[in-house]
C-alpha positions in Angstrom: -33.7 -13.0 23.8 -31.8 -11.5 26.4 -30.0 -8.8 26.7 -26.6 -10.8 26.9 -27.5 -11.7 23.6 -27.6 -8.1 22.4 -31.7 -7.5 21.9 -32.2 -4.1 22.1 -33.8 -3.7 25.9 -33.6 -1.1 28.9 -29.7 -2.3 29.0 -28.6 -1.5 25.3 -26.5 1.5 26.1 -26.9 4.6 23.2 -24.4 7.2 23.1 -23.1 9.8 20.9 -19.5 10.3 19.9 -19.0 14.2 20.0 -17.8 16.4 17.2 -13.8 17.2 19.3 -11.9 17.8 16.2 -13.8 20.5 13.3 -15.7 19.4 10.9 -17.5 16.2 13.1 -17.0 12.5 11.4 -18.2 13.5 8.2 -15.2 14.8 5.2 -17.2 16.9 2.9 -17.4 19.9 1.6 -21.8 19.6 1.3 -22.0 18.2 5.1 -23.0 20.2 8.3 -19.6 21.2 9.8 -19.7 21.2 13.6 -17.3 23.6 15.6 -14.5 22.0 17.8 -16.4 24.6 20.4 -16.9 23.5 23.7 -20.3 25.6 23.9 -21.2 23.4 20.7 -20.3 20.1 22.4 -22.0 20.8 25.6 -25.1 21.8 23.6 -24.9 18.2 22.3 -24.1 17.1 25.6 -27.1 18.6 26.9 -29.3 17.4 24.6 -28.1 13.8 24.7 -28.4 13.8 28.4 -32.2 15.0 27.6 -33.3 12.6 25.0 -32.3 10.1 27.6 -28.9 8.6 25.8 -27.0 6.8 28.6 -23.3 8.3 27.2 -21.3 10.8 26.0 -17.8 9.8 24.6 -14.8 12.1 22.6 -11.8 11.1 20.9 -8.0 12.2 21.3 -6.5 14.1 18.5 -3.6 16.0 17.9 -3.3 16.5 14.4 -5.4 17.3 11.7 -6.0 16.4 8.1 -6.1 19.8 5.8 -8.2 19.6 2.4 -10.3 21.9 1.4 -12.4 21.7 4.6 -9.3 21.6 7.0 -10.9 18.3 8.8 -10.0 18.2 11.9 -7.7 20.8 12.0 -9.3 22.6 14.8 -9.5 20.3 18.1 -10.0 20.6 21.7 -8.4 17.8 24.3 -10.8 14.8 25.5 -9.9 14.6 29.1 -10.2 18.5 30.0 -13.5 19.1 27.6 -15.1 15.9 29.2 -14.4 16.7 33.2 -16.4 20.5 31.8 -19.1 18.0 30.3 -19.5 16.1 33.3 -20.5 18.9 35.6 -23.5 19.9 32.4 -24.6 17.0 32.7 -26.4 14.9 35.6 -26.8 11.0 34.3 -25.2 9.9 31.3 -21.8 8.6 31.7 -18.7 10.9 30.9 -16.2 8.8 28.8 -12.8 10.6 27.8 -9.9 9.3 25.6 -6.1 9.0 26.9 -3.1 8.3 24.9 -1.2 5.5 26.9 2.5 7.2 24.8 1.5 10.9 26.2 0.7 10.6 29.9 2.6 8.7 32.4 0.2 6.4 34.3 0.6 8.6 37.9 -0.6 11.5 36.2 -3.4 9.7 34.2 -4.6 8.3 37.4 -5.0 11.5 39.5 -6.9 13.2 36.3 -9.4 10.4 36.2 -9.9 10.5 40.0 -10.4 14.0 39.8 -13.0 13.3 36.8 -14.8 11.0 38.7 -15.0 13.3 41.6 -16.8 16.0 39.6 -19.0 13.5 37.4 -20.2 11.8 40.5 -19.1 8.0 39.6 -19.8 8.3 35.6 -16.3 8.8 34.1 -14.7 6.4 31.6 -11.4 6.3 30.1 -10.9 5.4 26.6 -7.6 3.7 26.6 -5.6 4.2 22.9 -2.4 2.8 22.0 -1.3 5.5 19.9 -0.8 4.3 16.0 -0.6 7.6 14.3 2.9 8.6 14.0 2.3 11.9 12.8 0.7 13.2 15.7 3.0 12.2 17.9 6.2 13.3 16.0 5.2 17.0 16.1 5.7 16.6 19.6 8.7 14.6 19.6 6.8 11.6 21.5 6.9 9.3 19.3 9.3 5.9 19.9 10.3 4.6 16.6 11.4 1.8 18.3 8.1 0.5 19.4 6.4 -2.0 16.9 3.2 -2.9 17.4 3.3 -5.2 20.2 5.8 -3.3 22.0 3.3 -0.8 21.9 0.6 -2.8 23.5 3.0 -4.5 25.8 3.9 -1.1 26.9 0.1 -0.3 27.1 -0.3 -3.4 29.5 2.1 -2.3 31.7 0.8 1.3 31.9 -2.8 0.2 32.8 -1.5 -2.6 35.4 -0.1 0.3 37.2 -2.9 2.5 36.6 -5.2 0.2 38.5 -2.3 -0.2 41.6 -2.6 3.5 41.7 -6.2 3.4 42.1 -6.4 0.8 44.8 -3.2 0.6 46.3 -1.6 2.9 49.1 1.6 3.0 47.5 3.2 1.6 44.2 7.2 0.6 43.4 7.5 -0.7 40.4 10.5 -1.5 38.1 9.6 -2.7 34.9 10.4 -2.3 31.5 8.8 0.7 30.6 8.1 2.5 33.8 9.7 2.9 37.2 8.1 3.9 40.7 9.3 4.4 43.6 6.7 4.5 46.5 4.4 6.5 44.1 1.3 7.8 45.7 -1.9 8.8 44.3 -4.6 9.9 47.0 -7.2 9.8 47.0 -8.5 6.4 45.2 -11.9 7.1 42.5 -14.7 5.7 43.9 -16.1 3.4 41.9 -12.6 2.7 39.5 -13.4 4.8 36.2 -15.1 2.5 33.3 -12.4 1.2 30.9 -12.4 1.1 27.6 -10.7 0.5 24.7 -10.7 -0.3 20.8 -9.1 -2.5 18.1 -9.7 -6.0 16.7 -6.3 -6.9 16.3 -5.5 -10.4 18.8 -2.9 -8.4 20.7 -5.5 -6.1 21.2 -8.6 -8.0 22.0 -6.6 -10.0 24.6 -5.8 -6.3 26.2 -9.8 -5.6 26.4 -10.6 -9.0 27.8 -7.8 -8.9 30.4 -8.8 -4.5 31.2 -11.3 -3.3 29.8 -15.4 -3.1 30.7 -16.4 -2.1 27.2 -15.3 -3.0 23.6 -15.3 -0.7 20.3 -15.9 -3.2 17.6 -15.8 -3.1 13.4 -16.4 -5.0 11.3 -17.0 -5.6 7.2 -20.2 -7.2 7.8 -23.2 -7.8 10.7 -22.2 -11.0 11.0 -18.5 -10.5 11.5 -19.4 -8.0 13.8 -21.5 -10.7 15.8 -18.3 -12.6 15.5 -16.3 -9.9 16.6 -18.6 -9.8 20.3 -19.1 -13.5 21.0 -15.1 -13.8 20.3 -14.3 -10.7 22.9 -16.7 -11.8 25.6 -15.8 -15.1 25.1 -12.4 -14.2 25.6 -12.9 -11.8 28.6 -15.0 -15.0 30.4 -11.9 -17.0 30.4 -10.2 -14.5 32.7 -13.0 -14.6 34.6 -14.2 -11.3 33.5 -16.9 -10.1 31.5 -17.3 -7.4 29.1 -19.4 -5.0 27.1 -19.4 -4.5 23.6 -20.3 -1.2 21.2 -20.2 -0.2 17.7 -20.3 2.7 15.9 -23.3 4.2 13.4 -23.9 7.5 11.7 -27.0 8.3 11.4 -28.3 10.7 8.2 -32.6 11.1 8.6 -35.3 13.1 7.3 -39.0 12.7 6.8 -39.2 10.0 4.2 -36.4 6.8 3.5 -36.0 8.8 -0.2 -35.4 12.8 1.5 -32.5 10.8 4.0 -30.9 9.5 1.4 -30.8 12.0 -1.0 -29.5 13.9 1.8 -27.2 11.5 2.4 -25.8 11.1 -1.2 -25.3 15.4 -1.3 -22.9 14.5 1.6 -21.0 11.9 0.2 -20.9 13.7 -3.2 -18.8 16.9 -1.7 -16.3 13.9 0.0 -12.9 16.2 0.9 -10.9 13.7 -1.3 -7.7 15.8 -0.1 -8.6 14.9 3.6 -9.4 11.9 3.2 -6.5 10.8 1.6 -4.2 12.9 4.1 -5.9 10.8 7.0 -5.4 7.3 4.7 -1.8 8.3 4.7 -1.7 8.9 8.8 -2.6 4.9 8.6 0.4 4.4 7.3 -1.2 3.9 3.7 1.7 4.7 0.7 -0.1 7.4 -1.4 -1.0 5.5 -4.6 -3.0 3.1 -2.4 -4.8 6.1 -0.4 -5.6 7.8 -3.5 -7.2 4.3 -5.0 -9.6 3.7 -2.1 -10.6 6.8 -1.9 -11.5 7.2 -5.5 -13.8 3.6 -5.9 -16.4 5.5 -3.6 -15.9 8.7 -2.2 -19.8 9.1 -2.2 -19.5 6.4 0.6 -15.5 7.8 1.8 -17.2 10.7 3.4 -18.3 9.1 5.9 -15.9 7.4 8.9 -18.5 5.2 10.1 -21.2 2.9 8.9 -24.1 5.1 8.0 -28.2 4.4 8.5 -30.3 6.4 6.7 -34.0 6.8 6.2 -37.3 7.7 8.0 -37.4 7.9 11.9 -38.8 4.0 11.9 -37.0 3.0 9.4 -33.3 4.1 11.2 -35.3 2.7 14.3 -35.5 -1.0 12.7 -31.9 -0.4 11.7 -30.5 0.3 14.6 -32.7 -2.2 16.4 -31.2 -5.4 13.8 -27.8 -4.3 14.3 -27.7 -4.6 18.1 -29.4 -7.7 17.3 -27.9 -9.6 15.1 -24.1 -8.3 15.7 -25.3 -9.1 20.1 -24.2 -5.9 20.9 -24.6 -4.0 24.1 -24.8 -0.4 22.7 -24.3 2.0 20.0 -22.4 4.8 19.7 -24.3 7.1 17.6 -22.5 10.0 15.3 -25.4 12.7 13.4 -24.2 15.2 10.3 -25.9 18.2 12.9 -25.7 17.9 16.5 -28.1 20.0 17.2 -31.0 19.6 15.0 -30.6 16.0 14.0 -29.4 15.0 17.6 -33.1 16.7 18.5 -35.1 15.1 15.8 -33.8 11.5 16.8 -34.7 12.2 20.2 -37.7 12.9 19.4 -38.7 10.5 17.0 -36.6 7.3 17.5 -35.7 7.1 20.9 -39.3 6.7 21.5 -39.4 3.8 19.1 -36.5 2.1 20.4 -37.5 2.7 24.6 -41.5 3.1 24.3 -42.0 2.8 27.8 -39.6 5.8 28.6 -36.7 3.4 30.0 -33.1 4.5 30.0 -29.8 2.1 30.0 -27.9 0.7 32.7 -26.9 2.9 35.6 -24.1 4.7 35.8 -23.2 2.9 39.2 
């Protein structure tokens, strides 16, 4: 099978989401609990780079959830703690999240440039149409106004212009949301920045196919997951475009199937049930419904991503039927420790998964 089709080859991309906000993608009071550090995140960084993962992503967050842990409380900013990332690193690509309601597109497009400049061609922009209120209320940036295709209509508008400023010589534009007049940004990234984005929403999967060069897919199951690829690549083919599509897994090993999941279930057991609900309610969740999802299994709440646990081959078989059967492209991976599990699955799986030493597609 090809790797179109999503058969784990040279070209499925790996990657690891790094720990940005305190307390990493894990809310419990029993798991590791990664600093929001940027001497922590480069470490990871480092040892991504080393274990031959093809990417490094981080999210944008502006607000955090409390609880007993304070999740998230602590963060740094994506954009900034990416461009120091991408001169620690020498190969894998540098990919950074924006929010389209904080940064006017001129400004977005000069900070990419410059990213690209110091990562040598390997930075990617996460594009998010901001949906937590809360975080952008503190601030006084959030539009009431907008629903949520406003927001995505505004979103459209705001990358159109971001890709004029990248290839144009000048831009005027006066449209709904945004108004230039003879706006200039010099000089143009070379190549354009990969573009990214997330959501499974039809307003938003339209966005990817029309913009975007990868895809951030969830789903409930493998197969809607599969169904979730072919229907964004499908998509992206009728514009004449195509696309690349990711998921995300967490990844909790040890020596034996039975050590990784006891260790697994020690995690989910110390869930932050505080936190958790806190960030159910940022969804826009009223509280008696937050409080009920979170209490049918916090064991399994903990965790903010779908989990693989087990022996080296074991999470190597895993991972190896997900891309499969969902026909993805790549995985974004997301480990309890950093460091030590971040080193052990380098040592141990990515052998399994690239025997003969190969790395993903180029960063060109």
């Amino acid at each position: 099978m090809s790797a179109q089709s999503g058969t784990p080859t040279a070209e499925t991309e790996y990657g690891i989401f790094l720990p940005i906000g305190s307390g990493g993608w894990i809310v419990s009071e029993t798991a590791p609990h990664p600093e929001a550090s940027y001497e922590y995140n480069r470490k990871a960084a480092v040892l991504a780079e080393s274990y031959g993962l093809d990417f490094i992503m981080s999210m944008g967050k502006w607000r955090g959830y409390g609880g007993t842990t304070a999740h998230w409380e602590h963060t740094l900013e994506s954009i900034t703690m990416m461009s120091g990332l991408a001169e620690a690193t020498e190969r894998v690509k540098v990919w950074a999240t924006i929010h389209t309601n904080l940064f006017n597109p001129a400004i977005a497009a000069k900070m990419y440039t410059t990213m690209q400049e110091i990562s040598g061609g390997r930075a990617g922009m996460n594009i998010v149409v901001g949906s937590y209120a809360d975080e952008f209320r503190q601030m006084g940036m959030w539009r009431e106004d907008l629903a949520h295709a406003d927001r995505y209509r505004y979103t459209e508008e705001w990358t159109s212009l971001l890709k004029r400023l990248w290839t144009e010589p000048s831009v005027t534009h006066d449209g709904e949301y945004f108004q230039l007049d003879d706006c200039r940004s010099l000089p143009h990234p070379s190549p354009m920045p990969t573009l990214i984005s997330a959501g499974r929403s039809d307003t938003g999967l339209n966005f990817q196919a029309r913009h975007c060069d990868g895809s951030f897919l969830t789903a409930e199951t493998l197969t809607g997951l599969r169904d979730a690829s072919r229907d964004v690549k499908e998509r992206a083919e009728k514009q004449g475009r195509s696309i690349r599509t990711y998921s995300m897994l967490t990844v909790v090993m040890d020596e034996t199937d039975e050590k990784a999941e006891e260790r697994r279930l020690r995690y989910g057991r110390g869930a932050d049930i505080e936190a958790l609900v806190n960030m159910k309610r940022s969804w826009g969740l009223p509280l008696d419904k937050a409080l009920s999802l979170t209490s049918e299994r916090p064991e399994d709440e903990a965790f903010q991503a779908p989990f693989a646990t087990g022996s080296p081959e074991t999470v190597a078989g895993r991972i190896r039927e997900i891309v499969e059967s969902a026909e993805l492209d790549g995985l974004m991976l997301i480990f309890p420790d950093y460091h030590a599990d971040l080193a052990a699955f380098g040592e141990a799986v990515m052998p399994l998964l690239r025997p003969g030493g190969a790395t993903g597609v180029s960063a060109e």
